[in-house]
C-alpha positions as CSV (number, residue, x, y, z in Angstrom):
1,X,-95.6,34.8,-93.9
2,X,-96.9,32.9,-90.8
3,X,-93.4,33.2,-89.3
4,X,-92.7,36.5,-90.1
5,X,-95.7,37.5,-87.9
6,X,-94.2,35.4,-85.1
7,X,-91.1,37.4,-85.2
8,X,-93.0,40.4,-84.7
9,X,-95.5,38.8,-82.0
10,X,-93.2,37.5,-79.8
11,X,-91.5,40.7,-78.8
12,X,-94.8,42.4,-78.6
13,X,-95.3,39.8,-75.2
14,X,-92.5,40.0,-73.7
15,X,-92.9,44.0,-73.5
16,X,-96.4,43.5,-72.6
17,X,-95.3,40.9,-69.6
18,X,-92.4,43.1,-68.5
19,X,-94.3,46.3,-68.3
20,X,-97.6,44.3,-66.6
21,X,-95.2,43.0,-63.4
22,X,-93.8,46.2,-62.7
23,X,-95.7,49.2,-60.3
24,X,-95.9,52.8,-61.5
25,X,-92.9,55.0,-59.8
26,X,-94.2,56.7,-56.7
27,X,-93.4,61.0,-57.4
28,X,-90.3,62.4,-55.1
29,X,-91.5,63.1,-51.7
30,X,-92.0,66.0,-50.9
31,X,-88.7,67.8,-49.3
32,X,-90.1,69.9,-46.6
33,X,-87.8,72.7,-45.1
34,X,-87.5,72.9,-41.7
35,X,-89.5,75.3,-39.5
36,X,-87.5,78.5,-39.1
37,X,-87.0,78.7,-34.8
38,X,-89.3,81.2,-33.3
39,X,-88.1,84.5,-32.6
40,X,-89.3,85.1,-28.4
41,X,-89.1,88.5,-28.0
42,X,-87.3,89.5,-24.5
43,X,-90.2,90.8,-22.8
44,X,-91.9,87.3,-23.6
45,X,-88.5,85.3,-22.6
46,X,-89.0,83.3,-19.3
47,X,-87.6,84.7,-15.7
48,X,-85.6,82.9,-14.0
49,X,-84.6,83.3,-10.5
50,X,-80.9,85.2,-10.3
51,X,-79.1,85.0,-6.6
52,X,-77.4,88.6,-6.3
53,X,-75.9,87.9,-2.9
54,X,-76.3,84.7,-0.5
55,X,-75.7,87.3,2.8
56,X,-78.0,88.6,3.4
57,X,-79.6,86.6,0.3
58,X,-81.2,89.3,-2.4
59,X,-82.4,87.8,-5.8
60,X,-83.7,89.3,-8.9
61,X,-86.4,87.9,-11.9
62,X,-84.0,88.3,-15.0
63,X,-84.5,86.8,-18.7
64,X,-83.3,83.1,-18.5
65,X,-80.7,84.8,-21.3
66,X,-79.0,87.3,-19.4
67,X,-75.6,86.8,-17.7
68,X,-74.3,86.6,-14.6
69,X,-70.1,87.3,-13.0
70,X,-69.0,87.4,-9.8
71,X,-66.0,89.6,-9.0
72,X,-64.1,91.2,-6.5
73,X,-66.4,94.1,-6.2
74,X,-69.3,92.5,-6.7
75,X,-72.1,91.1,-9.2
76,X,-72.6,91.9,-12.6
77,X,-75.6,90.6,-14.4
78,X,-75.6,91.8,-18.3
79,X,-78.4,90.7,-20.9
80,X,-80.6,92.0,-23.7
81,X,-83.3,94.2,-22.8
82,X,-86.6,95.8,-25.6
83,X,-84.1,98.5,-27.1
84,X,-80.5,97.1,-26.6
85,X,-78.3,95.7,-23.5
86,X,-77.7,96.9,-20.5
87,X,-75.6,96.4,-17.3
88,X,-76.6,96.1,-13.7
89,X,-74.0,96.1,-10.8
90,X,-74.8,95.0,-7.2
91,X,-72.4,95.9,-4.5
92,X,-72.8,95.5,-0.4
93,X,-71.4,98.8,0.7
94,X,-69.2,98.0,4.1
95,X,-71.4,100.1,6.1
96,X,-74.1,99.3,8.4
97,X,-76.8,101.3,10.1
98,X,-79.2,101.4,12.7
99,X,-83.0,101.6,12.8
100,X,-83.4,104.8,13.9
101,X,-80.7,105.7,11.0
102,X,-82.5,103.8,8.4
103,X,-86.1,105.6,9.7
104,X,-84.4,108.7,9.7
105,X,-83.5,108.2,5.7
106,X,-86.7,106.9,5.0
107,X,-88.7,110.0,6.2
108,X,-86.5,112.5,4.5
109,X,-86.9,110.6,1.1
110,X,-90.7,110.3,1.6
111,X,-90.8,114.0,0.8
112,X,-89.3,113.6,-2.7
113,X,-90.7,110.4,-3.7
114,X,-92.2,110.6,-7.4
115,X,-93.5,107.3,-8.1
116,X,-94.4,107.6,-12.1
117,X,-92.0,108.8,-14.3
118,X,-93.5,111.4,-17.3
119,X,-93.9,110.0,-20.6
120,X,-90.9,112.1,-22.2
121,X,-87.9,113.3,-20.3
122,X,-88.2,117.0,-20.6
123,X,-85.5,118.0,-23.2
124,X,-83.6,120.9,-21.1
125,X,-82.7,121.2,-17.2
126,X,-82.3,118.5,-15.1
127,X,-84.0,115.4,-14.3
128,X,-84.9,113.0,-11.4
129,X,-87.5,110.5,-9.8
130,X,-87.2,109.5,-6.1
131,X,-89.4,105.7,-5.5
132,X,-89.4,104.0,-1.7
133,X,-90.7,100.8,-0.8
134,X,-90.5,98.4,1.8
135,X,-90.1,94.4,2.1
136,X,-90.8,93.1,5.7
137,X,-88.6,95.6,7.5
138,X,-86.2,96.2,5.0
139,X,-86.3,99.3,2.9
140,X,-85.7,100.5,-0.8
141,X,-85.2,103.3,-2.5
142,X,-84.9,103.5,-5.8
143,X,-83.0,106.9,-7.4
144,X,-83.3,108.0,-11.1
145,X,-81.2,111.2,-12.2
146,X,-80.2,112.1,-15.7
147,X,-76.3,113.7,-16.1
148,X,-75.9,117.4,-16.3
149,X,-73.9,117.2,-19.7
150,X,-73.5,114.7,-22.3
151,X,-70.4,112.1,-22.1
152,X,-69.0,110.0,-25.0
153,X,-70.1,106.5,-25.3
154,X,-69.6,104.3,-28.3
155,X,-72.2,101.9,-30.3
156,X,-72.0,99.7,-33.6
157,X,-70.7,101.9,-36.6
158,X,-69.9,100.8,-39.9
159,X,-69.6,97.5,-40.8
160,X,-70.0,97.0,-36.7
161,X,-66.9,98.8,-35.9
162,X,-67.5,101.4,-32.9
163,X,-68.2,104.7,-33.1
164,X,-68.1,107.6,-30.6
165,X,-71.6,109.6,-29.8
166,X,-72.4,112.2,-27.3
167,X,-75.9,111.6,-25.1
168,X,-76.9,112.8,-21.4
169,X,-77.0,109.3,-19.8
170,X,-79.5,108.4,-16.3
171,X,-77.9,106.7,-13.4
172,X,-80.4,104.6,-12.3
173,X,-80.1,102.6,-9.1
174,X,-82.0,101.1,-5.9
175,X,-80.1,101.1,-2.8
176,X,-81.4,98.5,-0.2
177,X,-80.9,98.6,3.8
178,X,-81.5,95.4,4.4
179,X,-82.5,94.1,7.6
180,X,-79.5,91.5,9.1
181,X,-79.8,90.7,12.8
182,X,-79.6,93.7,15.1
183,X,-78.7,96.4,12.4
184,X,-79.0,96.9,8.6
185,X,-76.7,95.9,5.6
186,X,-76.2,98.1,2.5
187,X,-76.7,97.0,-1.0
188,X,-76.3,98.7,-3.9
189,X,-78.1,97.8,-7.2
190,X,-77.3,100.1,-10.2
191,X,-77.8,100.0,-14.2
192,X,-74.2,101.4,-15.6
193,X,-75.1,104.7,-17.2
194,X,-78.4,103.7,-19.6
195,X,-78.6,106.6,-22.7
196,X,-81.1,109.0,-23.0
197,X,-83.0,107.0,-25.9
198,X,-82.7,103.9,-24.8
199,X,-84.1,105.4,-20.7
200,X,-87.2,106.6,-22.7
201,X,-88.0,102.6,-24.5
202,X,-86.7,100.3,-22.0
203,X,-87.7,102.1,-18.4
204,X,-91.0,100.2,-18.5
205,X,-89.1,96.9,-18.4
206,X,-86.0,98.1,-16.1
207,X,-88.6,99.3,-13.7
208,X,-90.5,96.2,-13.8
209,X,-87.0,94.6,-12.8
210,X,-86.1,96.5,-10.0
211,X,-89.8,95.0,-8.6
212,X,-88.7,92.1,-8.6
213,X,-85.8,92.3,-6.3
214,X,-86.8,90.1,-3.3
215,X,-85.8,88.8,0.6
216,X,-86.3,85.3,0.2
217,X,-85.7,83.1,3.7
């Protein structure tokens, strides 16, 4: 009997003397997904400076995003803006002019200058909005006017494949006589043909561009 309840001590301690030297498991960690990256809107993206033309050097705040080519006829600078993309050109137009030319421009487009534009484009008739300003002794004016009949443009269909719509369009540009020397250059900055919707959601922030075309030395 005595070694019958040997037999049954003995495993008894060696479980217990296992089980005593060995720590508890610790749980899993935790697996912790990664933060999803913030979405910066483009009004919030930073500006970066953008060098349009070295002479005479012009330069433009864009979003850090937006791209820039240089071609034959010019620059093209092409980025995301509140209510889709747009397009901006910049040309220097091989013409020159005086001061007495440039004053003479600048008087007769004082008389139409309309320096707000109205909250909603009115739906019939035409459409335009005449801005001047001045940088040192160079001059811009700035020119909105809406076509006279739609044209065919194309945007993202079904499944992404393009699609043909009719819309009036606004040719929207600033033409700067820029002081070079003894005369004035000529450069030409226009947004290629912006829709009629999109004019009425992004002009805030176009316009806010355009004031941020600068001379620097």
């Amino acid at each position: 009997m005595e070694l019958m309840n040997r037999s049954i001590l003995i495993p008894t301690v060696l479980i217990l003397a296992a089980t005593m030297g060995c720590e508890p498991e610790a749980p899993p960690a935790e697996i912790v997904a990664p933060a999803a990256p913030e979405v910066v809107s483009i009004e919030q993206q930073p500006r970066v400076e953008k060098i349009l033309l070295t002479s005479p050097r012009l330069t433009i705040q864009a979003p850090e995003s937006w791209s820039m080519e240089s071609g034959s006829v010019g620059v093209m600078l092409e980025g995301k803006t509140p209510a889709g993309r747009t397009l901006l050109s910049v040309n220097k137009i091989q013409l020159r002019m005086s001061a007495a030319q440039v004053e003479a421009i600048a008087a007769r487009v004082q008389t139409q200058v309309s320096t707000t534009l109205p909250s909603t484009l009115p739906a019939d008739g035409p459409f335009s909005a005449t801005r001047i300003w001045t940088k040192g002794e160079s001059v811009f004016i700035e020119e909105i006017v809406r076509s006279d009949t739609p044209i065919t443009l194309q945007r993202p269909g079904t499944d992404q494949l393009p699609e043909d719509y009719q819309t009036r369009v606004l040719r929207w540009k600033v033409t700067a006589y820029i002081r070079d020397s003894l005369d004035f250059q000529l450069v030409e900055v226009r947004l290629v043909d912006v829709p009629e919707a999109q004019f009425q959601a992004d002009r805030d922030f176009l316009r806010g561009l355009f004031d941020t075309l600068a001379l620097p030395q």
